[in-house]
OpenMM code with the backbone's topology and positions (N, CA, C; nanometers):
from openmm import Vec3, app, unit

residues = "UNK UNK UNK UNK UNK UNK UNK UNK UNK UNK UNK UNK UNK UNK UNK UNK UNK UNK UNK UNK UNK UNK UNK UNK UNK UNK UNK UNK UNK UNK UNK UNK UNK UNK UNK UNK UNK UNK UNK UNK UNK UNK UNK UNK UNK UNK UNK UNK UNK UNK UNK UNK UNK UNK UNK UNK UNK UNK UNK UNK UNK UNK UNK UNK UNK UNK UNK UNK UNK UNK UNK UNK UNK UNK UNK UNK UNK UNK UNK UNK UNK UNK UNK UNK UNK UNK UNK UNK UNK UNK UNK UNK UNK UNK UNK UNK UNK UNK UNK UNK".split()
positions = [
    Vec3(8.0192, 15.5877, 2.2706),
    Vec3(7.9722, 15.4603, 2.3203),
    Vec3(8.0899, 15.3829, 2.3789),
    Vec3(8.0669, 15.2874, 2.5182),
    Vec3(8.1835, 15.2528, 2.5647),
    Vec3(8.2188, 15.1266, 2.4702),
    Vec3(8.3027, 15.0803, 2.4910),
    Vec3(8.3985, 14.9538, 2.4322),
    Vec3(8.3418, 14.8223, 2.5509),
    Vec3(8.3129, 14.7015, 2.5149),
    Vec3(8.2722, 14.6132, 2.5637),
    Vec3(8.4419, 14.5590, 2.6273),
    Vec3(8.4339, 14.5352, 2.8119),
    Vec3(8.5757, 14.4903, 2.8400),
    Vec3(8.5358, 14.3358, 2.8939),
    Vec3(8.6506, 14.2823, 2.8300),
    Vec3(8.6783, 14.1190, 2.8769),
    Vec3(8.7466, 14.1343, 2.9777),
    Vec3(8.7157, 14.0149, 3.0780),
    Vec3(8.8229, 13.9831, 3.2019),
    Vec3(8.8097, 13.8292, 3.1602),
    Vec3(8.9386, 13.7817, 3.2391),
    Vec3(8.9840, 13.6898, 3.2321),
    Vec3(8.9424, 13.6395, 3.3532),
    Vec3(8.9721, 13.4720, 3.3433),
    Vec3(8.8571, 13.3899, 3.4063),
    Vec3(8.9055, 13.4200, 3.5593),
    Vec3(9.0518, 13.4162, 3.5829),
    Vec3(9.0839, 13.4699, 3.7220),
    Vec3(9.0312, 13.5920, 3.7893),
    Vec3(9.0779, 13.6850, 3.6712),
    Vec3(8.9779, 13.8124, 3.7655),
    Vec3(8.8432, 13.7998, 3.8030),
    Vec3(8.7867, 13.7350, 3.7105),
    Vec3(8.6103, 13.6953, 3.7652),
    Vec3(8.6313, 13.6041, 3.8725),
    Vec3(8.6724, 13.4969, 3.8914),
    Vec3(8.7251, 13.3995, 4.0286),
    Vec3(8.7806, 13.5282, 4.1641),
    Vec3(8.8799, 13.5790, 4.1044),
    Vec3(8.8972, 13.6757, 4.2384),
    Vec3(8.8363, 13.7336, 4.3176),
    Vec3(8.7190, 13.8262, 4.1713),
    Vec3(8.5979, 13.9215, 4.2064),
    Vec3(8.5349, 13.8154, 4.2961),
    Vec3(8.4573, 13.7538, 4.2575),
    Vec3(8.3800, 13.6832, 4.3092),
    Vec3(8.4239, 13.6346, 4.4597),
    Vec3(8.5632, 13.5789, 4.4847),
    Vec3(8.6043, 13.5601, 4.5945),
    Vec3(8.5902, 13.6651, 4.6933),
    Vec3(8.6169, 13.7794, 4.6523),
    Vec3(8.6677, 13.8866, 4.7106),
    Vec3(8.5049, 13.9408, 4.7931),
    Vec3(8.4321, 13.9140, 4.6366),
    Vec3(8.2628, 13.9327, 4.7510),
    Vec3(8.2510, 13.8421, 4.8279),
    Vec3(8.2449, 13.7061, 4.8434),
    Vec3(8.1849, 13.6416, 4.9242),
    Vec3(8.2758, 13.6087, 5.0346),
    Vec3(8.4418, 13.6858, 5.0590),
    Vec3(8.5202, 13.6351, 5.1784),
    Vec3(8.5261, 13.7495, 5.2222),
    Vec3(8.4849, 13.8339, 5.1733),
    Vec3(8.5681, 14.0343, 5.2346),
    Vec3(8.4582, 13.9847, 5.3551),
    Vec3(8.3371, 13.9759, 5.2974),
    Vec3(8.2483, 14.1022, 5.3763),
    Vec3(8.1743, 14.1708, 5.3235),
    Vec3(8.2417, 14.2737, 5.2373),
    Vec3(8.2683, 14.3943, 5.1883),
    Vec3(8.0465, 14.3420, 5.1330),
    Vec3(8.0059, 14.4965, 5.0886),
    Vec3(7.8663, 14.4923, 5.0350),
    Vec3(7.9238, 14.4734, 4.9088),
    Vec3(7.8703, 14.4259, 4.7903),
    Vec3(7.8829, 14.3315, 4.6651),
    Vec3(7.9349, 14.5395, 4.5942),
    Vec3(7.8701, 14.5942, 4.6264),
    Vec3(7.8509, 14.7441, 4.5516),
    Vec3(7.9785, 14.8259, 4.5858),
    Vec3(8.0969, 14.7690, 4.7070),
    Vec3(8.2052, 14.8555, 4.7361),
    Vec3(8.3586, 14.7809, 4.6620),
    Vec3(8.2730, 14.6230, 4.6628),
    Vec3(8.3483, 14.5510, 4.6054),
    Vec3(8.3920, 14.5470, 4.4443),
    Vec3(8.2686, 14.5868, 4.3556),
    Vec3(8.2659, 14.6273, 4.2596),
    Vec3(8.3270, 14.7538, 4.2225),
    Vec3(8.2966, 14.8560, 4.2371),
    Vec3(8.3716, 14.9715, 4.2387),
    Vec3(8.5222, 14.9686, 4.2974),
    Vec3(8.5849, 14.9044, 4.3972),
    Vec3(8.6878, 14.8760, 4.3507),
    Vec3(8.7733, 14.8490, 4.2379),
    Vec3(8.6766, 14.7418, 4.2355),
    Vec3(8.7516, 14.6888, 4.0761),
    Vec3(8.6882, 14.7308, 3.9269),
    Vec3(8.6247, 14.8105, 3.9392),
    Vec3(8.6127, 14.9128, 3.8103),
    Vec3(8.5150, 14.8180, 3.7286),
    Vec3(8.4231, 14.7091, 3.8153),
    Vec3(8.3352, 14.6773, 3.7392),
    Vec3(8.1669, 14.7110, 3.7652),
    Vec3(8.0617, 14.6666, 3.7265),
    Vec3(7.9049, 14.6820, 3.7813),
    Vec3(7.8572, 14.6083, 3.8667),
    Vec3(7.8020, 14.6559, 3.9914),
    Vec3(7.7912, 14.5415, 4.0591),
    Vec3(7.6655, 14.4552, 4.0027),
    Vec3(7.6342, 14.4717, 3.8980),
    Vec3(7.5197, 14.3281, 3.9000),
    Vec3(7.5969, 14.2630, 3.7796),
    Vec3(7.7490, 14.3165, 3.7488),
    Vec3(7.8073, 14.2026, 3.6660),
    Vec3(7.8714, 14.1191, 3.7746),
    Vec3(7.9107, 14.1349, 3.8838),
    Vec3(8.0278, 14.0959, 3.9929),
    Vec3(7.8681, 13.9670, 4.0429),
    Vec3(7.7523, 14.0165, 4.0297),
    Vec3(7.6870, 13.9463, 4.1155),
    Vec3(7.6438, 13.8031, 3.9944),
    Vec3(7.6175, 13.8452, 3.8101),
    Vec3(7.6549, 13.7696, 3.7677),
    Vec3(7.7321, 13.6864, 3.7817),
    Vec3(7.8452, 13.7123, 3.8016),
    Vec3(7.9448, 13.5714, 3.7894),
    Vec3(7.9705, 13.4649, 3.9160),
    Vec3(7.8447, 13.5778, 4.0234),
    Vec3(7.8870, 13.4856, 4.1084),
    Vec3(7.7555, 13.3788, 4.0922),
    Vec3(7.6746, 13.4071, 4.0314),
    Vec3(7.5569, 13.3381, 3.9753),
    Vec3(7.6550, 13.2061, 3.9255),
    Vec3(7.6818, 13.2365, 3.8333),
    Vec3(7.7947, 13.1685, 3.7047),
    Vec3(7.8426, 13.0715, 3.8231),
    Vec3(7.8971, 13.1013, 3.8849),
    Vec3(8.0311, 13.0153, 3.9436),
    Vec3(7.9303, 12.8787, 4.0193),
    Vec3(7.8512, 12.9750, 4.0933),
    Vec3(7.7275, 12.8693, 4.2177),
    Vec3(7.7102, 12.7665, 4.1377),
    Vec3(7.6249, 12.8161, 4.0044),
    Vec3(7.5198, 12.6990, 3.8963),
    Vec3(7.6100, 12.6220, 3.8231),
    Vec3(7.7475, 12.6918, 3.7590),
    Vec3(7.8171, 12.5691, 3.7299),
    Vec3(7.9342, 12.5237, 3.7556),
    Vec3(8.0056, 12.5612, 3.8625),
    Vec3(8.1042, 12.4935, 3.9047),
    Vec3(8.2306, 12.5747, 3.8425),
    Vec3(8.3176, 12.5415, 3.9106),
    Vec3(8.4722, 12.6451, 3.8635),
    Vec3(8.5328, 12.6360, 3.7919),
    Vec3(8.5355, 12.4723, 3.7662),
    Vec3(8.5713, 12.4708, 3.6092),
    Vec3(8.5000, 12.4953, 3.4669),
    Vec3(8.3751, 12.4962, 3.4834),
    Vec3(8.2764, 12.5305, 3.4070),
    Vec3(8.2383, 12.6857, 3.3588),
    Vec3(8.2832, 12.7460, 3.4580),
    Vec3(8.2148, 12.8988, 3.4727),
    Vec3(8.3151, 12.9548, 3.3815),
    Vec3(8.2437, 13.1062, 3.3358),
    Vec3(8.3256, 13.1585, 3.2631),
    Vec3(8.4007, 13.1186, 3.1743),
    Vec3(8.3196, 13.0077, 3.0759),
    Vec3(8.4078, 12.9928, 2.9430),
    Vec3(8.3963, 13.1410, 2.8784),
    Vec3(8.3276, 13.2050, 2.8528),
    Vec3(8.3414, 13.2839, 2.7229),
    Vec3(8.3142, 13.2283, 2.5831),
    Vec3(8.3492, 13.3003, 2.5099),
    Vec3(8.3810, 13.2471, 2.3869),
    Vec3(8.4652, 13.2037, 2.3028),
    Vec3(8.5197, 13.1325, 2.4043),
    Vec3(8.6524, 13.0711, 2.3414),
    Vec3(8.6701, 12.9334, 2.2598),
    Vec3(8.5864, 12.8586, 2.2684),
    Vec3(8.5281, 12.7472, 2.2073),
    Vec3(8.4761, 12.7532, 2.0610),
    Vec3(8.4027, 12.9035, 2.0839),
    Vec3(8.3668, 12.8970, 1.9154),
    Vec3(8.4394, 13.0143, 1.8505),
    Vec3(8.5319, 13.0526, 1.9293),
    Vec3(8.6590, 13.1312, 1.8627),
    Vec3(8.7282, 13.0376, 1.7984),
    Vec3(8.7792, 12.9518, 1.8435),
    Vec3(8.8681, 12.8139, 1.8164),
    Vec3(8.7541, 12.7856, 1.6327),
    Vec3(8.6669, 12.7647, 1.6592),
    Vec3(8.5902, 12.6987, 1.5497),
    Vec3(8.5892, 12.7809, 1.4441),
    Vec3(8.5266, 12.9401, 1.4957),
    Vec3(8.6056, 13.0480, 1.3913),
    Vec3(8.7111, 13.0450, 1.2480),
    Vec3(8.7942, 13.0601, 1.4215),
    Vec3(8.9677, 12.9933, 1.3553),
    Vec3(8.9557, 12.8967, 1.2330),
    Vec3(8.9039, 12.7705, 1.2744),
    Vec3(8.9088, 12.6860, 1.1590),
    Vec3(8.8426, 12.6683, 1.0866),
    Vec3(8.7210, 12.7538, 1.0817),
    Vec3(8.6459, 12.7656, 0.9197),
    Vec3(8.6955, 12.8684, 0.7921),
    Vec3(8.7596, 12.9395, 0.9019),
    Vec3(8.8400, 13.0692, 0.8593),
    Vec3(8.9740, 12.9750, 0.7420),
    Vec3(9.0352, 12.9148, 0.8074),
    Vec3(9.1187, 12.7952, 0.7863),
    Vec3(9.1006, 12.7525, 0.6307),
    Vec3(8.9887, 12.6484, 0.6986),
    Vec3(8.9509, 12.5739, 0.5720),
    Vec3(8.9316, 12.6123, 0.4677),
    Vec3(8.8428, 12.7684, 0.4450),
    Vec3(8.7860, 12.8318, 0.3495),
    Vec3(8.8679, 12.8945, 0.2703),
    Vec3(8.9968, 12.9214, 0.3693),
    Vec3(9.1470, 12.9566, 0.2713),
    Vec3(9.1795, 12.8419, 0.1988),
    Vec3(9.1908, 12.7449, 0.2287),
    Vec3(9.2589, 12.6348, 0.1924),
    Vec3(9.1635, 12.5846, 0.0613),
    Vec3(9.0436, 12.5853, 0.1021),
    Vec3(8.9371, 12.5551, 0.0021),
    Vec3(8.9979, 12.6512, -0.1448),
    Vec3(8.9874, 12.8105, -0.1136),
    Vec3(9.0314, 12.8963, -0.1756),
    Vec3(9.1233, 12.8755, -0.2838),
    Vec3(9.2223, 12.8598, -0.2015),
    Vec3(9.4077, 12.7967, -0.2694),
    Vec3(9.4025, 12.6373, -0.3730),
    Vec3(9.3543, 12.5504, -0.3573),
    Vec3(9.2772, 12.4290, -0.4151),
    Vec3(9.2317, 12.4571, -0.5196),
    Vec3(9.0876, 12.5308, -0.4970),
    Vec3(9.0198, 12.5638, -0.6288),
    Vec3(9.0976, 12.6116, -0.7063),
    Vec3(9.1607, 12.7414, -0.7057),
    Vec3(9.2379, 12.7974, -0.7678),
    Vec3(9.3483, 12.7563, -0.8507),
    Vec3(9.4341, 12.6503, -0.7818),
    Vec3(9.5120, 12.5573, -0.7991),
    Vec3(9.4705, 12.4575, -0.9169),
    Vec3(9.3063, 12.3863, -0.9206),
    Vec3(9.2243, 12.3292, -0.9922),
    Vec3(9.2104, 12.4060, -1.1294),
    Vec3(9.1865, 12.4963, -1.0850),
    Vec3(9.1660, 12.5899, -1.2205),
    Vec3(9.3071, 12.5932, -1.2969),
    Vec3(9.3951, 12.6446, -1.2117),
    Vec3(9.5386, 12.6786, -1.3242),
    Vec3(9.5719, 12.5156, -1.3920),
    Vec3(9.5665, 12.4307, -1.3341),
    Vec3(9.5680, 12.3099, -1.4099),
    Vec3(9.4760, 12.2286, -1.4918),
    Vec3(9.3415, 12.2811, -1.4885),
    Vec3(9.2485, 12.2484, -1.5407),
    Vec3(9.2587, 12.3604, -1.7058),
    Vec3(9.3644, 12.4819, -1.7188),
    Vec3(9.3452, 12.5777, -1.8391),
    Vec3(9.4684, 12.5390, -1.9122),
    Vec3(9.5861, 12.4607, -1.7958),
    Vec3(9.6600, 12.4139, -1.8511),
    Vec3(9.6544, 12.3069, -1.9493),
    Vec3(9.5687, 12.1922, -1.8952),
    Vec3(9.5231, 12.0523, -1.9485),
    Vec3(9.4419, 12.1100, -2.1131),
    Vec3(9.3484, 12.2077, -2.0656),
    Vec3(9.3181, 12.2240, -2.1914),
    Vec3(9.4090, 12.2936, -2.3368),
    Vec3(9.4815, 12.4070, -2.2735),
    Vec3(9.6196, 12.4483, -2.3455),
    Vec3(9.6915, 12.3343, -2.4337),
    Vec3(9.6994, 12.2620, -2.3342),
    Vec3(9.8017, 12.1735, -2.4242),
    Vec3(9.7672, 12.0724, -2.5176),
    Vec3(9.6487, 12.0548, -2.4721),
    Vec3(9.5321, 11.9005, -2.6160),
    Vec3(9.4841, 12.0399, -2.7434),
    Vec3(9.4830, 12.1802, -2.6879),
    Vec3(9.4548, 12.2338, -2.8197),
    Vec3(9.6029, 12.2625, -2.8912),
    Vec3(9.6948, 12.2565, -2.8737),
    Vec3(9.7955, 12.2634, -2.9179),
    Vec3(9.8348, 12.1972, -3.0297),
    Vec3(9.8083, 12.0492, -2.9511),
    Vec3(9.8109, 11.9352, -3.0445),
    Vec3(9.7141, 11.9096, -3.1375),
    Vec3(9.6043, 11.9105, -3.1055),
    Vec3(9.4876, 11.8876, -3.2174),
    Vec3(9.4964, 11.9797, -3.3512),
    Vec3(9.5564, 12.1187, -3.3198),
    Vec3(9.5705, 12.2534, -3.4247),
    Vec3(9.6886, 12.1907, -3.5321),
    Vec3(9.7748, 12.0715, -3.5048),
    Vec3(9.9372, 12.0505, -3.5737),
    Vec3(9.8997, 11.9543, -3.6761),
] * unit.nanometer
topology = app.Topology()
chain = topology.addChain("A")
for resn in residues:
    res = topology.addResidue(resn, chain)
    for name in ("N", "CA", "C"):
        topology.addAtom(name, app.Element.getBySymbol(name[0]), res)
């Protein structure tokens, strides 16, 4: 089974350029660049409907968010844990005293 490939937002900007300034049929243009032409014709979908700065986010937005639940849940982790060793401590030491 193949491996799913990312391009980066330029190469999709290029592709896309490259169809709509060559000439070239969308299908010679693609095969050039080692992609499908109804992905090349995707993005040029992408680019028309939302604009160039818009197009082709990806998933990079909720990679970022990923990241920081990933984050937190360590941190959460380390805390609790932290809670606990001082919470067996607190008790350690009032039975200490109460036993004398």
């Amino acid at each position: 089974m193949a491996t799913r490939t990312r391009h980066t937002k330029e190469f999709q900007l290029e592709a896309v350029r490259l169809l709509t300034q060559s000439g070239r049929p969308g299908a010679e243009v693609a095969r050039e660049l080692g992609i499908r032409r109804n992905q090349l014709y995707k993005w040029a979908t992408q680019l028309k409907g939302k604009g160039r700065t818009r197009a082709f986010l990806g998933s990079g937005p909720r990679r970022a968010a990923e990241d920081e639940l990933t984050r937190v849940k360590r941190q959460l982790a380390q805390v609790t844990q932290e809670r606990d060793i001082l919470r067996t401590a607190v008790v350690g030491s009032t039975d200490e005293r109460n036993s004398s």
